[in-house]
N, C-alpha and C positions, 0 to 999 in steps of 0.2 A: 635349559628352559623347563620350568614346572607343567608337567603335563597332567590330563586327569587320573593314568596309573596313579603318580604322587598322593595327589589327591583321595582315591583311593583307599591305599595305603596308609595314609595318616588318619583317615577317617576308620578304618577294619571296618569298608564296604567294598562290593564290587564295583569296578569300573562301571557298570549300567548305572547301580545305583546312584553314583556318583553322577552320573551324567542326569539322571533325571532328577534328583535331589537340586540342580544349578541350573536346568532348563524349565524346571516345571513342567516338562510333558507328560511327566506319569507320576502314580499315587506313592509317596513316599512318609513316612511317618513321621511327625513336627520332631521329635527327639532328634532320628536320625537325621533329618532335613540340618539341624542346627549343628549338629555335629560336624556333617561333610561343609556346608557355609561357612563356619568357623575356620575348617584343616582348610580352605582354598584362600580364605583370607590370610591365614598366618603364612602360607608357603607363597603367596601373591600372585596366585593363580586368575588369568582369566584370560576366558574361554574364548576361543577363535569364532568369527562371525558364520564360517563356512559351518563349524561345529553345531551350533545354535543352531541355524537353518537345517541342520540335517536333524536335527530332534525335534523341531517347531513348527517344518516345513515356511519359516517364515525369513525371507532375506536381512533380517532388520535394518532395513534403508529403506530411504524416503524420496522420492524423486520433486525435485523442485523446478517447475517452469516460469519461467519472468523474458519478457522481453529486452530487459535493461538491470543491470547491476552495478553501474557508474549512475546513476540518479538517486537522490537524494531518499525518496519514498521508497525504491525499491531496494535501497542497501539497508534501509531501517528494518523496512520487511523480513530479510535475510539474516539480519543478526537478530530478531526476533527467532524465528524459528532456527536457527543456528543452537542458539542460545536452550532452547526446548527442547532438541531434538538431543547437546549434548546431557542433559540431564537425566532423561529416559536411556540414555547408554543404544541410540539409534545413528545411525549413518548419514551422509546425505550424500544425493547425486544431485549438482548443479546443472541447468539445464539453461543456456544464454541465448535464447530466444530472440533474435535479434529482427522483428517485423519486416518482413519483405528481403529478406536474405536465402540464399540457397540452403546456408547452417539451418534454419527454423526448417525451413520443408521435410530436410534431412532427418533431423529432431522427430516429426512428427512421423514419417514415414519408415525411419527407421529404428531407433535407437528407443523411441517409447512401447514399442510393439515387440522388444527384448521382454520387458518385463521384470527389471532387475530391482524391484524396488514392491514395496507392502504397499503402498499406499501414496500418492500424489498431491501436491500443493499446487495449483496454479495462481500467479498472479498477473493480475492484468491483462485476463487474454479476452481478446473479443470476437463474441457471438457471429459476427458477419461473417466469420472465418469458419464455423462448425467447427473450431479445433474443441473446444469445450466437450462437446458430443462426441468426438477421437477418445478424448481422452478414458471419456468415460465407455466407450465401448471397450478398451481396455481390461475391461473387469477386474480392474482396482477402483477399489474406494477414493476420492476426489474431493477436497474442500479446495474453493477458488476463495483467494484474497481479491477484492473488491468484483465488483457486475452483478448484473440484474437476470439472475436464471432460477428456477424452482424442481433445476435439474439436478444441481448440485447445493451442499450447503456452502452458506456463501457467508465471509467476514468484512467488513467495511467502514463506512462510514456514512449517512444518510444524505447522501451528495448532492439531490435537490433540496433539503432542508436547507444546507448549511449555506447554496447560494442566494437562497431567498431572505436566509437572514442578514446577508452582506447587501441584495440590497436592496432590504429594507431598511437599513441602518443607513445608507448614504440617502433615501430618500427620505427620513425623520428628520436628514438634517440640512432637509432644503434643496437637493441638486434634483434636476430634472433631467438635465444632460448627461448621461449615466453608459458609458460603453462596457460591453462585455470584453478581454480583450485575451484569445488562446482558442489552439484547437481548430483543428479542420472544419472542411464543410463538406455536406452529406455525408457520405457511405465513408469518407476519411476521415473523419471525427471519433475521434477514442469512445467508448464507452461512458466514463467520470467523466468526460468532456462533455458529452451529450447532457447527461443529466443535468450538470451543471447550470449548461447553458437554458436548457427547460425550465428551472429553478428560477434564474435569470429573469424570461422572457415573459414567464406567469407573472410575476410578483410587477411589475416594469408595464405589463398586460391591463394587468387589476388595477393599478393603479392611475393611469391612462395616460402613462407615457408609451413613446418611443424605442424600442429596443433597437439596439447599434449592435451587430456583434464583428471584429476585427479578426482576421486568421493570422494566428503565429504559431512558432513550435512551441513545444511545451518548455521552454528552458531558460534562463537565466538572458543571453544573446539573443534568443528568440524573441522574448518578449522586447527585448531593449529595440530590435530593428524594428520591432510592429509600432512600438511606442515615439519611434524618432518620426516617421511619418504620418501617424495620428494626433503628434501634439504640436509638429513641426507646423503644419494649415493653423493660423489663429483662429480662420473666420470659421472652421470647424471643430474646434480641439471641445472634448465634452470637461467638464466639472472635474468628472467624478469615473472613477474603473475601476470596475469588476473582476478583479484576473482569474484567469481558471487556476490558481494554484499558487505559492507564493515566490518560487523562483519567479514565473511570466510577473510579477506583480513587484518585485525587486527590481530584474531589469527594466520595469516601466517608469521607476523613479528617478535610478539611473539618467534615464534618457529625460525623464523630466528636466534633473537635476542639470545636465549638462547642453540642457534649452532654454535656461532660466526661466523654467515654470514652476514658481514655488510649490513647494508641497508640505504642510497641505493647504495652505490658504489659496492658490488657485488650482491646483487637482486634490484631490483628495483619490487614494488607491485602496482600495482592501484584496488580500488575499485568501487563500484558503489552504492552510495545512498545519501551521505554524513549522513551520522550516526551522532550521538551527540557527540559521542567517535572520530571524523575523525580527528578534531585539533587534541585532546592531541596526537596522534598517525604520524601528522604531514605527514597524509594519504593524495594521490591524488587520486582524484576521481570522479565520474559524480554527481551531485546534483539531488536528484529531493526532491518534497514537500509532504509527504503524509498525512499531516495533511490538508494541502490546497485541496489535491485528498476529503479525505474524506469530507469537508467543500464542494466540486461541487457536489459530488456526492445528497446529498441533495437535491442541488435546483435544479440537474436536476428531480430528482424524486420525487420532489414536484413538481413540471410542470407537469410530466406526470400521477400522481394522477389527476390533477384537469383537464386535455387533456387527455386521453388515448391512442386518434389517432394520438400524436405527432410521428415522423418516431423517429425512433432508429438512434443514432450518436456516434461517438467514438471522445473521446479527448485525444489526446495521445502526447502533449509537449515535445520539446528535452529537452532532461538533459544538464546541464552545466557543462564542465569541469571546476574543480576547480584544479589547478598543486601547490601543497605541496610539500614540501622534503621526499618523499618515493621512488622518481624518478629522475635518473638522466641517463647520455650520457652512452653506454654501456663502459666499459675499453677496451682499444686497446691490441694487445695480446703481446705489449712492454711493460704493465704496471700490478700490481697487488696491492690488496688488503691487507692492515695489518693494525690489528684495527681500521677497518673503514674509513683510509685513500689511497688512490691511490697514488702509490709513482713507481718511474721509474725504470725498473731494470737495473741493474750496467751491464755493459760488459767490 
């Protein structure tokens, strides 16, 4: 195996110099610099992570917190920053945060407090927990993928924007009856679920309806069990649903679909994420990228590895409505629904 002796050697420098010509921790001359980077390329040298840290003082890993890495958003998140982290020639330590587990407690209590890592990504963690404030008492640098804090820089998506524009968009088009349908209530209510809902109840507020909001989990089955019993009552089934996300908003069609409540000519659903699943589902919905979140998330925290005193900033982009066939003009109370067509009733 090519060592930095080698290296060295093919260069006619000293082993120091060699080391700091490939770490950058001390002042070497562009000639010589090009020389020794050259003699490590040809002999295909490279440098151990322990080596680096011992010249850099710097671990080159990245610690990454998620509560969930089998979910759609968060595995996008993850090969985002995957993807960033291996380009920069950095590390990662995966951290499976799993809410309400003994592993998380553990996580925070023990294994973040090592300190094995330059710098921290968290996603999805929520404020009612002061883990955010752990982390950051850490005294590593911290960019959190989505939440609402001016403690850390934060990457996202504008979460009340995007459900105000969903529904405003089902209220242009005539529905009064308008359910919100995902997400706990009070202090169990995620973060993006909050906002969401907020987004929701304003817009719903202003306009002088009603707001419904239904509790399910966030997920694909979750939202199907909340929707079989919201759409199952005739005498109360709304128009029109809100999902917090677009799995809850999939399995709400789902469950339409296998209650013979057409869609969309008598519900009409929007979601919010555009999921991979939103085509085949011919779902309308807000877009956002969280693969591209996790990919900023990066080089914002590689900035502020190499700055510390950079200030804290929040990017928080509106979502795009994307309008698919999941949505259409509500039915006038002259017309009604039979298998999925709107046809006029006789007098």
């Amino acid at each position: 195996m090519t060592g930095i002796a080698d290296v060295a050697r093919a260069a006619g420098v000293s082993k120091s110099t060699a080391s700091r010509a490939l770490s950058g921790s001390g002042y070497v001359s562009p000639r010589t610099r090009e020389r020794v980077v050259s003699a490590a390329a040809q002999l295909g040298y490279v440098p151990s992570t322990s080596a680096v840290s011992l010249a850099t003082g710097r671990t080159q890993n990245i610690g990454v917190v998620m509560p969930y890495v089998n979910r759609w958003f968060f595995a996008e998140v993850l090969e985002g920053i995957q993807g960033a982290l291996l380009e920069r020639g950095l590390d990662l330590t995966l951290y499976d945060a799993h809410p309400g587990t003994e592993g998380r407690r553990r996580i925070f209590d023990d294994f973040l407090a090592r300190q094995r890592f330059d710098g921290l990504i968290a996603v999805g963690l929520e404020p009612d927990d002061r883990e955010l404030e752990r982390l950051l008492a850490i005294g590593r640098p911290v960019v959190s993928v989505v939440g609402d804090t001016t403690q850390a820089t934060v990457v996202g998506v504008d979460d009340l924007h995007a459900s105000r524009l969903a529904t405003e968009h089902l209220i242009a088009l005539g529905h009064l009856e308008i359910c919100f349908l995902g997400g706990g209530a009070g202090a169990s209510i995620a973060q993006v679920d909050r906002m969401r809902l907020q987004g929701y109840e304003a817009t719903m507020t202003e306009a002088g309806l009603t707001p419904m909001h239904i509790l399910s989990p966030v997920s694909m089955p979750g939202g199907y069990a909340a929707a079989v019993e919201l759409l199952g009552d005739s005498r109360q089934r709304p128009t029109a649903i809100v999902a917090v996300c677009d799995e809850v908003a999939i399995g709400a069609i789902i469950a339409a679909r296998r209650l013979g409540v057409a869609v969309p000519t008598a519900l009409s659903v929007v979601g919010i994420d555009d999921h991979e699943f939103a085509d085949m589902f011919a779902l309308t919905t807000l877009a956002q990228h969280p693969r591209l979140q996790g990919e900023e998330a990066v080089g914002l925290l590689v900035d502020r590895i190499a700055d510390p005193a950079l200030p804290t900033i929040a990017i928080r982009p509106k979502a795009r409505m994307i309008v698919r066939n999941s949505t259409t003009a509500r039915e006038s109370p002259g017309h009604r629904s039979i298998r999925g067509s709107a046809v006029q009733r006789l007098t």
